[in-house]
Each structure stands twice: as C-alpha cells, then as structure tokens.
C-alpha positions in Angstrom: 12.0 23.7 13.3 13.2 22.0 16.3 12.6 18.8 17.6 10.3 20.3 20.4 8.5 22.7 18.2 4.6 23.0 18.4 4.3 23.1 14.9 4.9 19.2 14.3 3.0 17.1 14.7 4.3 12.9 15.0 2.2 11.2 12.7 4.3 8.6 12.0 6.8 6.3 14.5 9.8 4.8 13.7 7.7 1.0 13.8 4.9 2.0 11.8 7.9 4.0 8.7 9.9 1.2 8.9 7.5 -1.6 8.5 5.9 0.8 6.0 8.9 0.6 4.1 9.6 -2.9 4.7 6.4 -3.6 2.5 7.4 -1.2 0.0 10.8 -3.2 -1.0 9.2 -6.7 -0.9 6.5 -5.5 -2.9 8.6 -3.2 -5.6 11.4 -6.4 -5.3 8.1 -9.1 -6.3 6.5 -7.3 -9.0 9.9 -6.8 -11.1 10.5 -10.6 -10.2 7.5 -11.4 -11.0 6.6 -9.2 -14.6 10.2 -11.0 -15.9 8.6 -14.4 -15.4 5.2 -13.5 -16.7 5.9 -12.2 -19.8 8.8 -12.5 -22.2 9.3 -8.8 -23.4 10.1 -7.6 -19.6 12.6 -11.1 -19.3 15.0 -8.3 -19.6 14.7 -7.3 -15.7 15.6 -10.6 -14.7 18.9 -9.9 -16.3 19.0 -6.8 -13.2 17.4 -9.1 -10.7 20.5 -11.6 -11.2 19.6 -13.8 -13.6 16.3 -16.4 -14.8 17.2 -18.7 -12.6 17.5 -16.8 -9.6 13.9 -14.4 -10.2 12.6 -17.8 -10.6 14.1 -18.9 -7.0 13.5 -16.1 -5.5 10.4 -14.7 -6.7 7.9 -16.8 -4.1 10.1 -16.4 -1.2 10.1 -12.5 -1.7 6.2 -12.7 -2.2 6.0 -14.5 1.2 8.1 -12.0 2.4 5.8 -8.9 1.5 3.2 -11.4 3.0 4.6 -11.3 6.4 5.5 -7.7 6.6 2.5 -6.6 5.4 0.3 -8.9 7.9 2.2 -6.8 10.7 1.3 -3.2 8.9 -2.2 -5.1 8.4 -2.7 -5.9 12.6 -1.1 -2.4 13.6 -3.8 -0.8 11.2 -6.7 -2.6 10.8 -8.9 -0.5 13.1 -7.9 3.1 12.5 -8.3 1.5 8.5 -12.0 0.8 9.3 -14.4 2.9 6.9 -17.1 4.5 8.7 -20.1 6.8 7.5 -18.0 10.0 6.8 -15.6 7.7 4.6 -18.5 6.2 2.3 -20.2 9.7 1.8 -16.0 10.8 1.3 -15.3 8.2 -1.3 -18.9 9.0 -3.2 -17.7 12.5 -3.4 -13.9 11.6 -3.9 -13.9 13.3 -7.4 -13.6 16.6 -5.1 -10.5 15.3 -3.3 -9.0 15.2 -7.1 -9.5 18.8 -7.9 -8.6 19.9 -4.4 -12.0 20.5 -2.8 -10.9 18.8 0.2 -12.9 21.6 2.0 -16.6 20.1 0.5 -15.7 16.5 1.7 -16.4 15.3 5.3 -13.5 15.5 7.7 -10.8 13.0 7.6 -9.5 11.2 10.8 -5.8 9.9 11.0 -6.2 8.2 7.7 -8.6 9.6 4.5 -11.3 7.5 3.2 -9.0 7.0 -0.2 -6.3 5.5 2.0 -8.3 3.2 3.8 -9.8 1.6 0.3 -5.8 1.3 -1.4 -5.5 -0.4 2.4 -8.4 -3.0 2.1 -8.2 -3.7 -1.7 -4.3 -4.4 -1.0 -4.6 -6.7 1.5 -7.5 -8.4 -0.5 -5.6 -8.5 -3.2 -2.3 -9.8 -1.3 -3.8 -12.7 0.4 -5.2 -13.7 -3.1 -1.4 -13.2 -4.7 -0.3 -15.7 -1.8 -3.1 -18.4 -2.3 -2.7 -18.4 -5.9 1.1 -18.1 -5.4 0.7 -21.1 -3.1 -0.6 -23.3 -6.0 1.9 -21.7 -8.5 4.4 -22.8 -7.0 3.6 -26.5 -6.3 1.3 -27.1 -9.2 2.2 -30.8 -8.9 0.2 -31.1 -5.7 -2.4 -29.3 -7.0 -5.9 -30.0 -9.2 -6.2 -29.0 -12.4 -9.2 -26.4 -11.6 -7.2 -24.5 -9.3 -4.5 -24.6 -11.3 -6.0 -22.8 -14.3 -7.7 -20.6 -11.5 -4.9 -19.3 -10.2 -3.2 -18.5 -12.9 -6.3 -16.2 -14.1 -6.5 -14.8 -10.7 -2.5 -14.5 -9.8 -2.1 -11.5 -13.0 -5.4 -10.0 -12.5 -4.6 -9.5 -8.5 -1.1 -8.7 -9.3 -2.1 -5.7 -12.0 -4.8 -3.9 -9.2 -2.2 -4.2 -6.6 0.6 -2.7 -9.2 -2.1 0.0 -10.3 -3.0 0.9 -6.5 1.0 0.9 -5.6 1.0 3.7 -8.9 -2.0 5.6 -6.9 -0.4 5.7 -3.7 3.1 6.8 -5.5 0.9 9.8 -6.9 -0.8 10.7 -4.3 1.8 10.7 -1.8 4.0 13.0 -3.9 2.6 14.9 -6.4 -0.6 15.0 -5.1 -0.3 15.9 -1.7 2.7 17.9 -1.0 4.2 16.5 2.0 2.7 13.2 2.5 6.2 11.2 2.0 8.1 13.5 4.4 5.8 12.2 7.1 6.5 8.4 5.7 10.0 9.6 5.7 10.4 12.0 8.9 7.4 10.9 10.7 6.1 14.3 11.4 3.6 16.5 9.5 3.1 20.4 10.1 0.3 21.6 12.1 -1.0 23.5 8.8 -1.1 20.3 7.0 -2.4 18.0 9.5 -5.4 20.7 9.7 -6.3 21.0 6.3 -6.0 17.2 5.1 -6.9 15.3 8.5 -8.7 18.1 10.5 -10.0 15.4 12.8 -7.4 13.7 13.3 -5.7 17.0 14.2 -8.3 18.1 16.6 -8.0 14.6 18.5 -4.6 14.5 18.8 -4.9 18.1 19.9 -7.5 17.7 22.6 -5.3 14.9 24.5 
C-alpha cells in the first residue's frame, strides 16, 4: 500500500499515538515502581528500576507524570469516549464481542463500547491513584482517617487499573488482529475499519 491508497484509513494521528504512548510508559514505569514498594516478594524489580531508594524517589513523581499525560489523552477524548444508547445495549451484550459476534452487537462508532468503559474506569481509577497518592506521600500532613483510607483505596485502584491495562494488552493484540498497528502506524484498512467500527467508517466516508 501506498501512502495515498484508498484502502487506509487514518485513524490515528501522530498527537493522539504519541500521547497514547506517553501514558503507556508512565503507567507500565509506576506500576513496577510501585508493586516493589508494596510488597516484599516483587522488592526484586526495584533492583531493575535502580535501586530502593530511587523507586521510592521516583515512584510519585512518575505517578504525577502518567497524571498529566493522561489528563491530555483524557480532554482530546472525552466526547468521542461518551457512552450512548448503542454502547449500553453493546456492553449488555458484550459476551458476543468475546466469541466474535461482532455482527449481533449494535454498530460501533470511532471507539467500541468496551473501549469507552477501560476509558472511564481508568480515569476514575487514576484520579483516585493521585488523591490517595497525594496523602501517601505526605502522610505527615495528613489525618489519620485518610491515611488508613488511602492506603485501602491506593492497591485496590491500582490492581483494576493493572487488570484493565492486561484487558486492553489482549484485546489490542490477540484479540483484534490489527488494533496495535493503528496505535503504532495510525492507519487501519478499510476491511477492518468496516467490520469493527462500521459507523465510524461510514462517517468518515461520507465527509
């Protein structure tokens, strides 16, 4: 294919992959920060990370980090994320999408109704990782009720957003054949675009 060819189709832009990305690192760098400080039989990754003291320096600056990337991803997305009727009736049915029935679930527009729920539980679950990280890290300053708080709520966030990053792994590779090349190449074939986001397709198509 060339560059011009009618067959791809830009779903991605060089912004969006590399903010995309962006979040990626800071979160994948966090979460091995972070499991070496939480519990003593993964202390071995600080060993990796460069050493106890330096997860332990690091950690909540790379957690703010993800924070601000991920507030950009969050404003360039937040609309197209919203879930409308098609997406509720989509995610009641979603046991289809896992036994590729794709073609008995209502139509999906630039992003499915899966994608949009990973989006909103993420960013639920990151604003919580930064409040709670927040008191963490200046416990002094903090009361006693929202330091036990967070420390329930900083793991609990922390293994949803871990299991959803494990999801979104899956089902951008294995899963759905050629979902990271569009994350990676920012274009899609028309074929695909058609059969996973046929209305998407047919909007882009009628401009």
């Amino acid at each position: 294919m060339t560059a011009s060819d009618p067959k791809k189709i830009p779903r991605f832009s060089l912004l969006e992959r590399a903010v995309h990305w962006s979040v990626a690192l800071a979160f994948v760098y966090t979460v091995l920060t972070g499991l070496s400080l939480w519990s003593p039989r993964l202390y071995w990754l600080s060993t990796v990370l460069g050493g106890g003291s330096t997860v332990a320096q690091w950690h909540p600056w790379a957690g703010l980090l993800f924070a601000g990337v991920f507030s950009a991803m969050f404003r360039a997305w937040r609309r197209p994320m919203r879930l409308d009727r098609d997406d509720r009736l989509w995610l009641r049915h979603s046991h289809r999408f896992i036994r590729h029935e794709e073609s008995e679930l209502p139509e999906s527009g630039r992003f499915n109704a899966g994608q949009k729920a990973l989006f909103w539980t993420q960013a639920a679950c990151g604003l919580l990782l930064v409040l709670t990280g927040i008191v963490l890290w200046w416990p002094e300053w903090m009361p006693r009720a929202l330091r036990v708080a967070a420390v329930l709520i900083h793991p609990v966030a922390a293994v949803i957003s871990i299991g959803g990053l494990i999801v979104h792994i899956y089902m951008g590779t294995a899963a759905v054949p050629g979902a990271l090349r569009s994350m990676v190449e920012g274009w899609v074939s028309a074929g695909w675009a058609r059969t996973h986001h046929a209305k998407w397709y047919r909007e882009i198509k009628g401009r």
